[in-house]
C-alpha positions in Angstrom: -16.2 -67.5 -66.6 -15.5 -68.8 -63.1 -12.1 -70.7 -62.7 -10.9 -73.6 -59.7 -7.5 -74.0 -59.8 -6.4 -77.2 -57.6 -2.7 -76.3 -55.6 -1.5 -79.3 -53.7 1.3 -81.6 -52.7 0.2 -85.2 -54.7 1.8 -88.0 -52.6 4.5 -89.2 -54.7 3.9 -91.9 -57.2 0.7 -92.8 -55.3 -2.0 -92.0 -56.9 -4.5 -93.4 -54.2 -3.2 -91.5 -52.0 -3.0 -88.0 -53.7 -7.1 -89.2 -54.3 -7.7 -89.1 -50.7 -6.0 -86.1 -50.9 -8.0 -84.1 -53.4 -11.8 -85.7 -52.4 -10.9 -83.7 -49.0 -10.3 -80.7 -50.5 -12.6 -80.9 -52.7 -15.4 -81.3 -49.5 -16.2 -77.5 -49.7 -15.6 -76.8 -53.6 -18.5 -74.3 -55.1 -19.0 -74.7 -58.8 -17.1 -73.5 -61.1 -17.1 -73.8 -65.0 -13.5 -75.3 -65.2 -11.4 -76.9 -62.6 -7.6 -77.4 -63.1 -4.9 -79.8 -61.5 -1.4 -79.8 -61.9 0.9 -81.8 -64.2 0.8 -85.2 -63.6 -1.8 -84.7 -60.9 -2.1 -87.8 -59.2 1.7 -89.1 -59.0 4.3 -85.8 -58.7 7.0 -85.7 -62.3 8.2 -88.9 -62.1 10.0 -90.5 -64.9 9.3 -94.1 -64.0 6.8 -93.7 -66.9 5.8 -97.2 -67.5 4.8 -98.4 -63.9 2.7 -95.2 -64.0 1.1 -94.9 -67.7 -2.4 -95.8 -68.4 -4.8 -96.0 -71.2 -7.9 -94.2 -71.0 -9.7 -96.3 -68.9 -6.9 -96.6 -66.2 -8.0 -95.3 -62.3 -6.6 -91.2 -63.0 -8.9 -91.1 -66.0 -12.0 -92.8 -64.1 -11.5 -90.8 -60.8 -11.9 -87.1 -63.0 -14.3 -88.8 -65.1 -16.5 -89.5 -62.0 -15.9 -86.2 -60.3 -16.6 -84.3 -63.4 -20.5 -86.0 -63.9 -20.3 -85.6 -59.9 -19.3 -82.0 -59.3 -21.2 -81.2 -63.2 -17.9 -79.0 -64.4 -15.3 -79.5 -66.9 -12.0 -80.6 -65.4 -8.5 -80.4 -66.5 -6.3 -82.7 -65.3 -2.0 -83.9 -66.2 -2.0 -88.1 -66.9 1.1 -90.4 -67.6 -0.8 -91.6 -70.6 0.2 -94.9 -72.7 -1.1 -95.2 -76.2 -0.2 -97.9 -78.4 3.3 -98.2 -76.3 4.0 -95.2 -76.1 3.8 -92.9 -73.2 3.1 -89.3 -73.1 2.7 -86.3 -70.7 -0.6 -85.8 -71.3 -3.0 -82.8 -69.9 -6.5 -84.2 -70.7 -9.9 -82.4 -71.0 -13.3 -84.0 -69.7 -16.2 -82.7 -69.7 -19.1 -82.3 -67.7 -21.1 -85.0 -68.9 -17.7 -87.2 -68.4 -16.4 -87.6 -71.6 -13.0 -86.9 -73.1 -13.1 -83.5 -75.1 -9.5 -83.2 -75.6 -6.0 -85.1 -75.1 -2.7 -82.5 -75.1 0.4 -84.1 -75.4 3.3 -82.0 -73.9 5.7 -80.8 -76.8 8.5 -80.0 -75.6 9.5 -82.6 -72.8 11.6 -81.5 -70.2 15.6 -82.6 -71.5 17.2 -81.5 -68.2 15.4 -83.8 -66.1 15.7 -86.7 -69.1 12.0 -86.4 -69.5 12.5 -86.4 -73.5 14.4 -90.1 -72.3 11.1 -91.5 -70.6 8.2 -89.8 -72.8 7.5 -89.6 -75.9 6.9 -85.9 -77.0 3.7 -84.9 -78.7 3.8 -83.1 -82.0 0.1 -81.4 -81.7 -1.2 -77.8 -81.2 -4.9 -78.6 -79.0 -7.3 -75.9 -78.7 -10.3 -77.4 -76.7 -13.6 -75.3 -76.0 -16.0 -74.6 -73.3 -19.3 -73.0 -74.3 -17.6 -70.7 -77.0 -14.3 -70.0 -75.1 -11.4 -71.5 -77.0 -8.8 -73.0 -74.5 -5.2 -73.5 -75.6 -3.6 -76.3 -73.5 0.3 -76.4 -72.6 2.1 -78.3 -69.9 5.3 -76.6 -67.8 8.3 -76.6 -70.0 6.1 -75.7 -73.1 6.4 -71.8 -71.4 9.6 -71.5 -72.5 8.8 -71.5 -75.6 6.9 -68.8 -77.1 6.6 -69.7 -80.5 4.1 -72.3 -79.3 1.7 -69.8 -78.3 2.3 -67.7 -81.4 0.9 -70.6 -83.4 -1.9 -70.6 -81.1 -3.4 -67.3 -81.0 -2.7 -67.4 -85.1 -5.6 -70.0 -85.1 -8.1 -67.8 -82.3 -7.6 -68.8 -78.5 -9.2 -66.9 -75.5 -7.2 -68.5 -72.7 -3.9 -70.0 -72.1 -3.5 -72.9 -69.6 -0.2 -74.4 -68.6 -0.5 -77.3 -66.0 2.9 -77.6 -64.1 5.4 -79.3 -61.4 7.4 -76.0 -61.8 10.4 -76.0 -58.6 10.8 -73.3 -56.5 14.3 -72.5 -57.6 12.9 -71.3 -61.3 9.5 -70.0 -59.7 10.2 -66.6 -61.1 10.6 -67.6 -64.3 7.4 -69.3 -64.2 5.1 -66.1 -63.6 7.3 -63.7 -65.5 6.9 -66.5 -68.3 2.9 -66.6 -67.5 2.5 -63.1 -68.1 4.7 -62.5 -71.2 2.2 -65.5 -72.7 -0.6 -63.3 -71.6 0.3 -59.9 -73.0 1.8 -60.9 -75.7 -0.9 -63.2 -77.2 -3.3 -60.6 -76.0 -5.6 -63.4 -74.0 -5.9 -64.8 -70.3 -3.1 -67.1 -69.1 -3.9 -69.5 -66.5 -1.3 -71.3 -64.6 -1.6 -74.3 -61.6 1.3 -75.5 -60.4 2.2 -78.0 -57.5 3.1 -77.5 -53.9 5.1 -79.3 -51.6 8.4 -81.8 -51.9 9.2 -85.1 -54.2 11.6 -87.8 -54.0 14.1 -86.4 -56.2 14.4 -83.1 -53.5 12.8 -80.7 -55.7 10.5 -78.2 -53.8 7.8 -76.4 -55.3 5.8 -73.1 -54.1 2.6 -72.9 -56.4 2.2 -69.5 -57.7 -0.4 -70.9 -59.5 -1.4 -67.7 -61.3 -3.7 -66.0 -63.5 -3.2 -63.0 -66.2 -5.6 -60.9 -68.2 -4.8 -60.2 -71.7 -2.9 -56.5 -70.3 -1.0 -58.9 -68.0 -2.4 -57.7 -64.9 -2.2 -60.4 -62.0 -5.7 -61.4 -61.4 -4.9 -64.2 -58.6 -2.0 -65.9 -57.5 -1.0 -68.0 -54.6 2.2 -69.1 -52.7 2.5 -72.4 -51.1 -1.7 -72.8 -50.2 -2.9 -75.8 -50.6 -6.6 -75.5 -51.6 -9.1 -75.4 -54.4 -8.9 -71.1 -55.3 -11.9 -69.8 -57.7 -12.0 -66.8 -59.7 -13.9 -65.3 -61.8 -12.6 -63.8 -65.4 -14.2 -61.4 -67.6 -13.9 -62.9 -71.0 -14.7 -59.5 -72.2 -11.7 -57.9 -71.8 -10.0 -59.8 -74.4 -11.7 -58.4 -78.0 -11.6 -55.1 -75.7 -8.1 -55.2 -75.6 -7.3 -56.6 -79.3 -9.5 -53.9 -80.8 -8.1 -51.0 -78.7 -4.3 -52.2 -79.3 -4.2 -54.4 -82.5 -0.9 -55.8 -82.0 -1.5 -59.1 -83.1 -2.8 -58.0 -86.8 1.2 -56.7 -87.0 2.8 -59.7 -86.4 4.9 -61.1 -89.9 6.6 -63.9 -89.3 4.0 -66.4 -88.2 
């Protein structure tokens, strides 16, 4: 399965902008069978929710819609999202053919920053598929949390995928995270995190990463801005879980 992870700076709560931003880099892209942005991909974590939310026909969902049909791959992508008044981090999948597959709403929202103040959090587990892979989706603060990903791989998943704005001050945590998610759930673990700086100071340094199920570091990048494809071997996951069944031991979940 061939992977694009997008690693940029997104112009802060300007999403026209952060557009013009990604169409460039996107001049040169070679397909891939998923493409992935970061959380909140067109406007940086901002928690000036309602002058950013939209509904699903709002400019962020066209724009990926378009380049999805366009570029003829599946697309992840982070969204403010509003739904009947109420506005969620969202990670959104669309297909190929355009479509909306599947909407992730983050669970855990991000207290320290007073995220759980400005979103509403989501209360859903979202496995979302691409051919036969089965795709669990997460967004940033979610890593912490590992009993999230326990109730995923209980239900079957292939792949992990946390979308981030992740700061450089924590960016260990985030791989060391990454790779616990991978080995211990016995499955890939995508992450794509931001570059750059916002308005509230924070600085960010990518290390948008990839794990196979042993936790080996398949790719990972450190402040490059770019669109980074890699190919994984989907293989090496029922490899793994039938040479070391761990996860037929676990008890509590």
């Amino acid at each position: 399965m061939k992977i694009g992870i997008c690693q940029y700076s997104p112009v802060w709560e300007n999403p026209e902008y952060s557009i013009k931003i990604i169409k460039s880099l996107l001049e040169n892209y070679n397909q891939t069978d998923l493409l992935i942005f970061p959380e909140m991909t067109l406007t940086g974590f901002t928690m000036n929710a309602k002058n950013f939310a939209e509904d699903i026909d709002g400019k962020t969902f066209n724009f990926f819609m378009t380049k999805a049909v366009e570029l003829k791959t599946d697309i992840f992508f982070g969204v403010i999202e509003n739904d009947e008044n109420k506005i969620y981090n969202s990670l959104i999948h669309i297909d190929k053919n355009g479509l909306i597959v599947a909407r992730y709403r983050k669970i855990h929202p991000f207290s320290l920053a007073n995220e759980d103040k400005n979103y509403f959090a989501g209360d859903e587990l979202v496995i979302t598929k691409i051919n036969n892979t089965r795709i669990a989706l997460s967004i940033c603060y979610d890593l912490r949390f590992p009993e999230l990903y326990r109730l995923y791989v209980k239900k079957g998943i292939d792949i992990i995928v946390n979308i981030a704005n992740w700061p450089i001050k924590r960016i260990d945590h985030y791989s060391t995270l990454l790779k616990a998610r991978a080995i211990e759930n016995q499955c890939f673990a995508i992450g794509v995190n931001r570059i750059g700086k916002d308005e509230n100071g924070f600085e960010y340094s990518g290390m948008s990463s990839i794990f196979n199920p042993l936790g080996k570091e398949i790719f990972s990048n450190e402040n490059g801005e770019g669109i980074f494809i890699n190919e994984i071997d989907l293989s090496e996951i029922e490899k793994n879980r039938i040479e070391l069944p761990f996860l037929n031991d676990i008890k509590l979940i």
